[in-house]
Backbone as a printed PyTorch tensor [residue, N CA C, xyz], in Angstrom:
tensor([[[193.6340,  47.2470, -23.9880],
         [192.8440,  46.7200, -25.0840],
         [193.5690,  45.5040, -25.6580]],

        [[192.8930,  44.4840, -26.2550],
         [193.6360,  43.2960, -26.3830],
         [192.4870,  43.3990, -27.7830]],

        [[193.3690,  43.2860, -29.0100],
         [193.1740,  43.0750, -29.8720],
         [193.7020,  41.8780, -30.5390]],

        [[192.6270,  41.0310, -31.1630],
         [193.2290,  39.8320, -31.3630],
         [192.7530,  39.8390, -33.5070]],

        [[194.0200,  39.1010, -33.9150],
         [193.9610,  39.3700, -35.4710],
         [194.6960,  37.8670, -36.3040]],

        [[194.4100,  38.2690, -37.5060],
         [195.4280,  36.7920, -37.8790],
         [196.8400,  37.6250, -39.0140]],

        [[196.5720,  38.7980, -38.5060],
         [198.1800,  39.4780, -39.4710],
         [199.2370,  39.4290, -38.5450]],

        [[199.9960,  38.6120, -38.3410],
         [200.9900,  37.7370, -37.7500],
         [201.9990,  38.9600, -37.6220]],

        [[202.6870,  39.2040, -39.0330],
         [203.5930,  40.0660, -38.9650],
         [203.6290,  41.5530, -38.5470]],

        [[204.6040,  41.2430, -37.6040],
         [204.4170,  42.7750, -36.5570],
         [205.2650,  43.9430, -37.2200]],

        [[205.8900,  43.5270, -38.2160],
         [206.3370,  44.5890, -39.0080],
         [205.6660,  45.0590, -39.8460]],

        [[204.9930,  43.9660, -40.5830],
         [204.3220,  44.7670, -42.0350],
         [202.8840,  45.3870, -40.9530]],

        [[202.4090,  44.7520, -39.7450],
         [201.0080,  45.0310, -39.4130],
         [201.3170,  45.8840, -37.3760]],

        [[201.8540,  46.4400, -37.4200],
         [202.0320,  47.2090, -35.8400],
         [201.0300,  47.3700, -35.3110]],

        [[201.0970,  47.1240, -33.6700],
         [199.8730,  47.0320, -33.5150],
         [199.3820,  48.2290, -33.2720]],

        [[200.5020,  49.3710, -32.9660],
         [199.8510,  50.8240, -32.9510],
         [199.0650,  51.5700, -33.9250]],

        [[199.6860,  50.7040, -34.8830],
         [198.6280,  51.3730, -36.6930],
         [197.4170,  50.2290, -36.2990]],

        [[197.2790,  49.0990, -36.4740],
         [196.0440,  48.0700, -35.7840],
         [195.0390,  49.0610, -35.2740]],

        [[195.9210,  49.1570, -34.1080],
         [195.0880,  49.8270, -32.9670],
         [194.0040,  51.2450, -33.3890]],

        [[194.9680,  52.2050, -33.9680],
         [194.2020,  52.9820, -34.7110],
         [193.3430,  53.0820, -35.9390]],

        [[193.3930,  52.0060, -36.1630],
         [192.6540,  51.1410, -37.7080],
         [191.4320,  51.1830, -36.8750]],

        [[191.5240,  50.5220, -35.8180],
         [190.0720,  49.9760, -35.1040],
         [189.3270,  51.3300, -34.8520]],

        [[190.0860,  51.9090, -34.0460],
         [189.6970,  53.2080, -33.8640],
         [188.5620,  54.2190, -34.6670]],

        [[189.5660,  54.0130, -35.9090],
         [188.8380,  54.9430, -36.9860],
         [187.8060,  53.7370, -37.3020]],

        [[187.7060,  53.0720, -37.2730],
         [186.1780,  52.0270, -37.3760],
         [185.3170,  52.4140, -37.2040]],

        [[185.1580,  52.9160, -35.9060],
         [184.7210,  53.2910, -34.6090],
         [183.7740,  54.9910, -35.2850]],

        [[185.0520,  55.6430, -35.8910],
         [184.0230,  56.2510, -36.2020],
         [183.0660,  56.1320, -37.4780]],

        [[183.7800,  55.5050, -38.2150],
         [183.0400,  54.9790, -39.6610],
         [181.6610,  54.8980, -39.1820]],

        [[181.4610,  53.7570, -38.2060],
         [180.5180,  53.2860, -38.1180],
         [179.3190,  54.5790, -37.5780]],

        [[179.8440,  55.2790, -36.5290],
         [178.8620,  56.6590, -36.2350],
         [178.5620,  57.1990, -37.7420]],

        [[179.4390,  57.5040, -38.4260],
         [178.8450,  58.0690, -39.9300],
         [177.5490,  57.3620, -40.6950]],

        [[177.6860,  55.7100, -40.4890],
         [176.7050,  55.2580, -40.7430],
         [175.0320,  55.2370, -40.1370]],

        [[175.5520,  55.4440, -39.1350],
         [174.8000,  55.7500, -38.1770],
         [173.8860,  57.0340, -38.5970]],

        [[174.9630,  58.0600, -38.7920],
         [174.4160,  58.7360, -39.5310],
         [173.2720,  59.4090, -40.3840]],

        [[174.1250,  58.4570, -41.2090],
         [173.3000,  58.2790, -42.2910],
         [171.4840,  57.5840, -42.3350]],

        [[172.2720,  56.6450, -41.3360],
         [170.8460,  55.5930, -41.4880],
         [169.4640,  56.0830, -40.6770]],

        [[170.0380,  56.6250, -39.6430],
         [169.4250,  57.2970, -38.2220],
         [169.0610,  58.5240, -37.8390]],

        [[169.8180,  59.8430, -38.5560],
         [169.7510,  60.9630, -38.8140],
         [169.0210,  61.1280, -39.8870]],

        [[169.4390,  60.8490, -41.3040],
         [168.6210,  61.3790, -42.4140],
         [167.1260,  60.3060, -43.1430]],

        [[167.2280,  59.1840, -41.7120],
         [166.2750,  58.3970, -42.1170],
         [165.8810,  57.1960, -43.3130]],

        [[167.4050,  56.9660, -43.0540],
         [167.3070,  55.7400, -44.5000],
         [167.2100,  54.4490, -43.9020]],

        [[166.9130,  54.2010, -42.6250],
         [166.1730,  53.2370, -42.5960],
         [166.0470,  52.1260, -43.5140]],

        [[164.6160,  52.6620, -43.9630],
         [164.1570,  52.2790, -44.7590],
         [164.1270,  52.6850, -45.8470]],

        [[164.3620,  52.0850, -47.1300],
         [164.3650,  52.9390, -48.6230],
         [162.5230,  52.6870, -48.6830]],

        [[162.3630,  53.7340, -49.4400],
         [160.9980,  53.6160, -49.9490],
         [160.4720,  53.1390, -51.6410]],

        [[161.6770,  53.0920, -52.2010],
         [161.2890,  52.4530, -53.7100],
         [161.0480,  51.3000, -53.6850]],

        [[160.9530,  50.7690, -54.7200],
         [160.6610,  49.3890, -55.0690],
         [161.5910,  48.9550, -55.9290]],

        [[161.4160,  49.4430, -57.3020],
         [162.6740,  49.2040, -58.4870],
         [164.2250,  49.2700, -58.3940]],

        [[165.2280,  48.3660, -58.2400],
         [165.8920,  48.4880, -58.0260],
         [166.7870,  49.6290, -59.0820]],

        [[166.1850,  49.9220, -60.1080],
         [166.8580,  51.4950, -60.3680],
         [166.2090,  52.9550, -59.5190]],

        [[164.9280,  52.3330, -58.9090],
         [164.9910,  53.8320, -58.0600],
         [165.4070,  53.8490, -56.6370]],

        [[166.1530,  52.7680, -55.9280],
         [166.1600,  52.4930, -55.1880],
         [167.6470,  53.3160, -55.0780]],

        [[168.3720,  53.1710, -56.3920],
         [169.6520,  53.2090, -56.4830],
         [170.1190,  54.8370, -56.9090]],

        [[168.9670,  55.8690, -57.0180],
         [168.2510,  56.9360, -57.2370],
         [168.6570,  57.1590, -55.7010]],

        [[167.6510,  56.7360, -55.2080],
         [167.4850,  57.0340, -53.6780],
         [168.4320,  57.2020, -52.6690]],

        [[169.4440,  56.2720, -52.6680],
         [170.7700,  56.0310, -52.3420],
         [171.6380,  57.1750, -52.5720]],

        [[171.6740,  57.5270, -53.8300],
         [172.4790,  58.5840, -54.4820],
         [171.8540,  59.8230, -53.7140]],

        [[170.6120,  59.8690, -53.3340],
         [170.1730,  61.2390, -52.9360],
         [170.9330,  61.6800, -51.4760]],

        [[170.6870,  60.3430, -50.6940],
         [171.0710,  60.8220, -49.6040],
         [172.5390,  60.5950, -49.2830]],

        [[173.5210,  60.1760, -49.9820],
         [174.1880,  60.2900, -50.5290],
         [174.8570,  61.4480, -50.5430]],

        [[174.5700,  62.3660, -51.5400],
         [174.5740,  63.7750, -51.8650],
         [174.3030,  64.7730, -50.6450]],

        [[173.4010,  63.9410, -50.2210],
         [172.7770,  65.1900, -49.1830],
         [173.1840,  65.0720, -47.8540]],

        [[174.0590,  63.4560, -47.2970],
         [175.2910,  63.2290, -46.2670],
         [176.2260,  64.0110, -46.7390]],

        [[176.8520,  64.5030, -48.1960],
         [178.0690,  65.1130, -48.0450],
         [177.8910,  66.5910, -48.1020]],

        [[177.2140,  66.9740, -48.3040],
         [176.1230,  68.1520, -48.3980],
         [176.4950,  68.9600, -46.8980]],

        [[175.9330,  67.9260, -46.0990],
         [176.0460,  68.1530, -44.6830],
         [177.5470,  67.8900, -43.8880]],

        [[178.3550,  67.3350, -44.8470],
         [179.2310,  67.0660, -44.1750],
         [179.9400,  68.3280, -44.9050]],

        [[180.0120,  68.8940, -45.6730],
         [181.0240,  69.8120, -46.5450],
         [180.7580,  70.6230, -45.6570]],

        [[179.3340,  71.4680, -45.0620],
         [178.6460,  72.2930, -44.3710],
         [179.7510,  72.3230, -43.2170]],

        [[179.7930,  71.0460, -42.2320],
         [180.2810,  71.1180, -41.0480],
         [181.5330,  71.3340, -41.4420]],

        [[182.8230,  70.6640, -42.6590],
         [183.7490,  71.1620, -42.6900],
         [184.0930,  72.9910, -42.8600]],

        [[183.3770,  73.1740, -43.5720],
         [183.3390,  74.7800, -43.4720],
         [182.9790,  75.4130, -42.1560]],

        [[181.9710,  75.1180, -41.5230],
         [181.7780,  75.7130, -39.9400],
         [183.2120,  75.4340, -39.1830]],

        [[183.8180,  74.1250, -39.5040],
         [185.0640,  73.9260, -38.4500],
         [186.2380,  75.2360, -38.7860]],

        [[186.1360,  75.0700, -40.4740],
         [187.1360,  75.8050, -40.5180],
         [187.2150,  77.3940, -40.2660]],

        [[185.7290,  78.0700, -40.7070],
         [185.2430,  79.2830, -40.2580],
         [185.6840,  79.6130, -38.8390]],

        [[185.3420,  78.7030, -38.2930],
         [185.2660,  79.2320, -36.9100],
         [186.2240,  78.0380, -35.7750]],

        [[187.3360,  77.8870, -36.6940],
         [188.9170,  77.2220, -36.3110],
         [188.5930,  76.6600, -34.9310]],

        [[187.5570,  75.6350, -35.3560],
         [186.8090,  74.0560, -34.4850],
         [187.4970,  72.4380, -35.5620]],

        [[187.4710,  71.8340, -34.2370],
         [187.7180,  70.5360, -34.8400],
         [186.0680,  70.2300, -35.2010]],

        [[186.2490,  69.4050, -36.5160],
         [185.3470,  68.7950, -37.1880],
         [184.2600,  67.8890, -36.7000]],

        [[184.9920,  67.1910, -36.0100],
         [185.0740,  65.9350, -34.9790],
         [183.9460,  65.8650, -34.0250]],

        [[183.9870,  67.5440, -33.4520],
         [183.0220,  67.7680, -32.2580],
         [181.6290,  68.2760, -32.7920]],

        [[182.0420,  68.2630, -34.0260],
         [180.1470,  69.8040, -34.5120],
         [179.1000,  68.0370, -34.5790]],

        [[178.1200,  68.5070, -34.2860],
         [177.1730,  67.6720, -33.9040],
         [176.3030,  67.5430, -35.2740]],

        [[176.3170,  66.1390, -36.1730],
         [175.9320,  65.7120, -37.8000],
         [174.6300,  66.1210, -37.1280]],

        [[173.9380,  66.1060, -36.1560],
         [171.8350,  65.9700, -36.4100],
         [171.7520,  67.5370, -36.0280]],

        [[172.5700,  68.0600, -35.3150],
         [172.8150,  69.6280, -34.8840],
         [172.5950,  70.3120, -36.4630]],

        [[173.3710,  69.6010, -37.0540],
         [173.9350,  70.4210, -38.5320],
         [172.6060,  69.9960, -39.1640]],

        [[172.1420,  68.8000, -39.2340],
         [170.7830,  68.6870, -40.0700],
         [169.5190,  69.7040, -39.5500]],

        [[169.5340,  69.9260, -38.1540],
         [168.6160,  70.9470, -37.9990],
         [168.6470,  72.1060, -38.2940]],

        [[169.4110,  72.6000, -38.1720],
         [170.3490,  73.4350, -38.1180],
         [169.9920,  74.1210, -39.8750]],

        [[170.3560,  73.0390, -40.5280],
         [169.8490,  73.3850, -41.9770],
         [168.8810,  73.6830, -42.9790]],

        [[168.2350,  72.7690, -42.0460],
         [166.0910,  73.0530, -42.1420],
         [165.8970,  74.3490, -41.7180]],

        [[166.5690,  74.5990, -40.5760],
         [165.7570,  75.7480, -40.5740],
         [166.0640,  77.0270, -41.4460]],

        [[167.5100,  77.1630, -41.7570],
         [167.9880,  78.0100, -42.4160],
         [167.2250,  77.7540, -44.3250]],

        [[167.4940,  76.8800, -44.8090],
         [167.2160,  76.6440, -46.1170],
         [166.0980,  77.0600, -46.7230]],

        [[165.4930,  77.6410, -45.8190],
         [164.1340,  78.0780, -46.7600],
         [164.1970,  79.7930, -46.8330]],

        [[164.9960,  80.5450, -45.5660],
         [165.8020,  81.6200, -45.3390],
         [166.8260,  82.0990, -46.8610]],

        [[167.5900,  81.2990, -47.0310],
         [168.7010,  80.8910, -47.7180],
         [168.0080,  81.4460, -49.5580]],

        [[167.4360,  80.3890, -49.4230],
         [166.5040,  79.9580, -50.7810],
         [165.6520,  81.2590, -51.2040]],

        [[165.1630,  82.0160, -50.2540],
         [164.3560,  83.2190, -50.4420],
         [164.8720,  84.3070, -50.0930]],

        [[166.2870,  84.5230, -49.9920],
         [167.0320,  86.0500, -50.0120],
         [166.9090,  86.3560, -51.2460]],

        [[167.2190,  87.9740, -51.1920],
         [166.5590,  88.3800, -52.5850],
         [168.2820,  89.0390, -52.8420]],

        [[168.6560,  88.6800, -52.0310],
         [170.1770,  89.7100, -52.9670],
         [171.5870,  88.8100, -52.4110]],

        [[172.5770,  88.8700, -52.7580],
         [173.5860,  87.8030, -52.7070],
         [174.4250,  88.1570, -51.1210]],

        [[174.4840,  89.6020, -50.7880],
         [174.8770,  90.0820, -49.7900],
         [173.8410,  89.1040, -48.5730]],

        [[172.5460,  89.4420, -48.8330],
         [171.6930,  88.4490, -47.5380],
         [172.1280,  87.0140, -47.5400]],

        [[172.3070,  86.5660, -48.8250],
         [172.3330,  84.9530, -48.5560],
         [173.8370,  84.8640, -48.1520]],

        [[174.6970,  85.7140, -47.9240],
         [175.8850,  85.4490, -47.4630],
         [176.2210,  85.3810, -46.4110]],

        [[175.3910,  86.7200, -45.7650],
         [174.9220,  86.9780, -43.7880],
         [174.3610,  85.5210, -43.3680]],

        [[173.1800,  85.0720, -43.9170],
         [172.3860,  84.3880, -43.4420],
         [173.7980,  82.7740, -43.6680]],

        [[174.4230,  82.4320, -44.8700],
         [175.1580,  81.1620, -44.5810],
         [176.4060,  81.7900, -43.4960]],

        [[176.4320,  82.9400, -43.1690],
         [177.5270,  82.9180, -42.5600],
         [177.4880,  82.9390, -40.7290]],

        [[175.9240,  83.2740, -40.5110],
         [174.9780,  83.0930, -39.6250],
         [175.3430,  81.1860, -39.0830]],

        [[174.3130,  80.8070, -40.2100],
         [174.7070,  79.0220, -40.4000],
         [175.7930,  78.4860, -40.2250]],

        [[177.1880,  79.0460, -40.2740],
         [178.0560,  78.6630, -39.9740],
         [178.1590,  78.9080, -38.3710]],

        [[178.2730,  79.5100, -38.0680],
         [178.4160,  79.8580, -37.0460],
         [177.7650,  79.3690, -35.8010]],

        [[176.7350,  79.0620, -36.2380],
         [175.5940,  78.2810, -35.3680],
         [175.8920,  76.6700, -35.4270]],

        [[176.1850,  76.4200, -36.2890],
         [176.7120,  74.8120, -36.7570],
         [177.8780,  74.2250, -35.6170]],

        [[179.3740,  75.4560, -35.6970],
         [180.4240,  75.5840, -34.6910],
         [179.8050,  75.5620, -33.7320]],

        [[178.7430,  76.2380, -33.2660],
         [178.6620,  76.4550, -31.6510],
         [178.1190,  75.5690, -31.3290]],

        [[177.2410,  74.0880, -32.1960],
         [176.7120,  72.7830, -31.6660],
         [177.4860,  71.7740, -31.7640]],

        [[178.2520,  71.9280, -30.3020],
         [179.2260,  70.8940, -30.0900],
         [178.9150,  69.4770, -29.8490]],

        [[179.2270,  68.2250, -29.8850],
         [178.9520,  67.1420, -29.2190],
         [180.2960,  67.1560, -28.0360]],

        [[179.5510,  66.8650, -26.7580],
         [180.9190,  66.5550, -25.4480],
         [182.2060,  65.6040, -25.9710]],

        [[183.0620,  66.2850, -25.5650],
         [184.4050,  65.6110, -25.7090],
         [184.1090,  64.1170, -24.8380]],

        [[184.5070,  62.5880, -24.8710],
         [184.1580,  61.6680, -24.6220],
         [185.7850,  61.0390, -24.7400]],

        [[186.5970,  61.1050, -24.3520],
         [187.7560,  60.4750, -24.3430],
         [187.5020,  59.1670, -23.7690]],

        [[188.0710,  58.1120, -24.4970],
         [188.1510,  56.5820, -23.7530],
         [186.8720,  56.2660, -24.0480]],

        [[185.9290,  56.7140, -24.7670],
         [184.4800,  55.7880, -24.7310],
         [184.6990,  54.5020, -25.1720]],

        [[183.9550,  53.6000, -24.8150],
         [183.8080,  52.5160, -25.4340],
         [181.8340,  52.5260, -25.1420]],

        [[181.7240,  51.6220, -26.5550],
         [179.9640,  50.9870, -26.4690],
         [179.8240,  49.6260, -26.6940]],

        [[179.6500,  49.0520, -26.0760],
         [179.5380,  47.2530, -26.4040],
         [178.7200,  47.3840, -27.5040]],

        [[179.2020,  45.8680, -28.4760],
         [178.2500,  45.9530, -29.7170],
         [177.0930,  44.5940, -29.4750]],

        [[176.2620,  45.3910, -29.8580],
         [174.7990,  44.4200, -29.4890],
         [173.8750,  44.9520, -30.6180]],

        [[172.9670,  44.3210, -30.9400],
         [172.2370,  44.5520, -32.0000],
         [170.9390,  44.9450, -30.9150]],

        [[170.2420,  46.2230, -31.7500],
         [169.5570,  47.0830, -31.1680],
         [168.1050,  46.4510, -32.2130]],

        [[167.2530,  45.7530, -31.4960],
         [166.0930,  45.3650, -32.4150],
         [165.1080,  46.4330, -32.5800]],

        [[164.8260,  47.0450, -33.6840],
         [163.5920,  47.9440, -34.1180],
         [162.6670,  47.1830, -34.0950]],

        [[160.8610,  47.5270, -33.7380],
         [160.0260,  47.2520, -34.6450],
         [159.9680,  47.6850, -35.5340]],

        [[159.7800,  46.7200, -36.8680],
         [159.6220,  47.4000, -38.3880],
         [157.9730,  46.9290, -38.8110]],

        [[157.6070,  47.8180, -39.3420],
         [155.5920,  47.8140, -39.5560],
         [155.8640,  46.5530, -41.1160]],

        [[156.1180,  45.5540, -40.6950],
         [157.1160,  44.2830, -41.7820],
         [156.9530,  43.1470, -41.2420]],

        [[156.1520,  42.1050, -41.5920],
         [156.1930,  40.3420, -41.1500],
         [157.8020,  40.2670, -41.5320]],

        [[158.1000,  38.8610, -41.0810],
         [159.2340,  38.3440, -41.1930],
         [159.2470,  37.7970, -42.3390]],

        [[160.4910,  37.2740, -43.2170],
         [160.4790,  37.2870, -44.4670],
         [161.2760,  35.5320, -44.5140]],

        [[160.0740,  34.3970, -43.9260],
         [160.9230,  33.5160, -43.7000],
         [160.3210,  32.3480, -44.7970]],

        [[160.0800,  32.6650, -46.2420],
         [159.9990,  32.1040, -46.6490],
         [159.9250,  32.2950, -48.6410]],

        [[160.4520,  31.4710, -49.1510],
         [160.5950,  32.2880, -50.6740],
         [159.3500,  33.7290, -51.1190]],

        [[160.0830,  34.7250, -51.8210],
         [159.1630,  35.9740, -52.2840],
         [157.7980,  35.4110, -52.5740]],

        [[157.9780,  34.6700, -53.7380],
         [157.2190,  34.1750, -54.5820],
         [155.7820,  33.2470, -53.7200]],

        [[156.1830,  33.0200, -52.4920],
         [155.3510,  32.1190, -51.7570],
         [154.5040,  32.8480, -50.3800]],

        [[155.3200,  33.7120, -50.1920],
         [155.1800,  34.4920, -49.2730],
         [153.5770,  35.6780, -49.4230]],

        [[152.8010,  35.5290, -48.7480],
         [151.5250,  36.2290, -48.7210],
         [151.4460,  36.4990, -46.7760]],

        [[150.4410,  37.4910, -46.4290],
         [150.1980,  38.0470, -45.2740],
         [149.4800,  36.5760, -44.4270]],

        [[150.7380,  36.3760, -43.4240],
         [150.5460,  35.7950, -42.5000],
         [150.3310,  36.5070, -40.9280]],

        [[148.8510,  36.9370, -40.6610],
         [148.9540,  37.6080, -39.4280],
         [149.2620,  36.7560, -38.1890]],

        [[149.0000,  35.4910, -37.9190],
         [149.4860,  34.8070, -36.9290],
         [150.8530,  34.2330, -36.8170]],

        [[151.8270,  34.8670, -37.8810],
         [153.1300,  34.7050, -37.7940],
         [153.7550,  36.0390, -37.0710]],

        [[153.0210,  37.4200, -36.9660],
         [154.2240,  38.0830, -36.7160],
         [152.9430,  39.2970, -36.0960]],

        [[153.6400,  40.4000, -35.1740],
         [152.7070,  41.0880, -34.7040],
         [152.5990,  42.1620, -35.3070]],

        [[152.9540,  42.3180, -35.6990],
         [153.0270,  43.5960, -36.8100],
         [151.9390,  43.2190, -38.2550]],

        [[151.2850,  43.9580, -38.3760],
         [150.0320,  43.7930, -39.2450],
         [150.6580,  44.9120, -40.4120]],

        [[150.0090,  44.3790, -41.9520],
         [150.2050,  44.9150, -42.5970],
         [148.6920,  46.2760, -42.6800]],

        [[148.9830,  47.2700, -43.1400],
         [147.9590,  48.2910, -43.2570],
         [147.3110,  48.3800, -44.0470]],

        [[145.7630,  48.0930, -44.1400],
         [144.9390,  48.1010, -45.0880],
         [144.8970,  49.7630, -46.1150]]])
């Protein structure tokens, strides 16, 4: 791997810490991924930039929600963290949560999260040593004209873009 940088100094900046800087990037970015791709934030659906910021916070809450979940499955059932599968765990949770929500005594809802745990551990993602993914931008269609000209001026141009707005 040839990593190229402008922190000169090989003392204050090694390239073995570098190296693993990048690394953990690497997974940052799957978290975002995450987030954006798994729980569907995409797209925000508000408008107001205070509910927008509402919205954010929700899923938010409900990424660490899912992530506290998988830390407990790892540790329950003495798995690395690393491997339990984030969309495994989101299904995984749907189905249980309405289970969960409607036990009638504290003993059931304990079987049933301890059930959930357990099921969470056993949805592994494959060990992948050495992956690499080239970075390329992955174009969506978005049901959205292009936005190539001030707000304020901007009205439905159908012969600019193929995507039609919905009556």
């Amino acid at each position: 791997m040839t990593l190229i940088t402008t922190l000169l100094d090989p003392k204050l900046y090694p390239a073995v810490e570098l190296a693993r800087l990048y690394a953990r990037r690497g997974r940052i970015e799957l978290w975002f991924r995450d987030i954006k791709t798994s729980m569907g934030m995409e797209t925000l659906r508000c408008l107001s930039p205070k509910m927008v910021h509402k919205e954010l916070e929700m899923f938010f809450i409900a990424y660490n929600l899912i992530r506290c979940l998988m830390a407990e499955a790892a540790q329950a059932c003495a798995g690395a963290i690393e491997r339990l599968s984030f969309k495994g765990t989101v299904d995984s949770l749907r189905q249980f949560s309405t289970a969960i929500a409607q036990a009638r005594s504290r003993g059931k809802k304990n079987h049933l999260m301890a059930q959930l745990l357990e099921l969470i551990a056993k949805d592994k993602v494959p060990e992948r040593p050495g992956r690499r993914e080239p970075r390329a931008v992955k174009r969506r269609p978005k049901p959205y004209q292009k936005l190539n000209r001030p707000r304020r001026q901007m009205k439905e141009m159908p012969h600019r873009s193929k995507y039609r707005k919905k009556s």
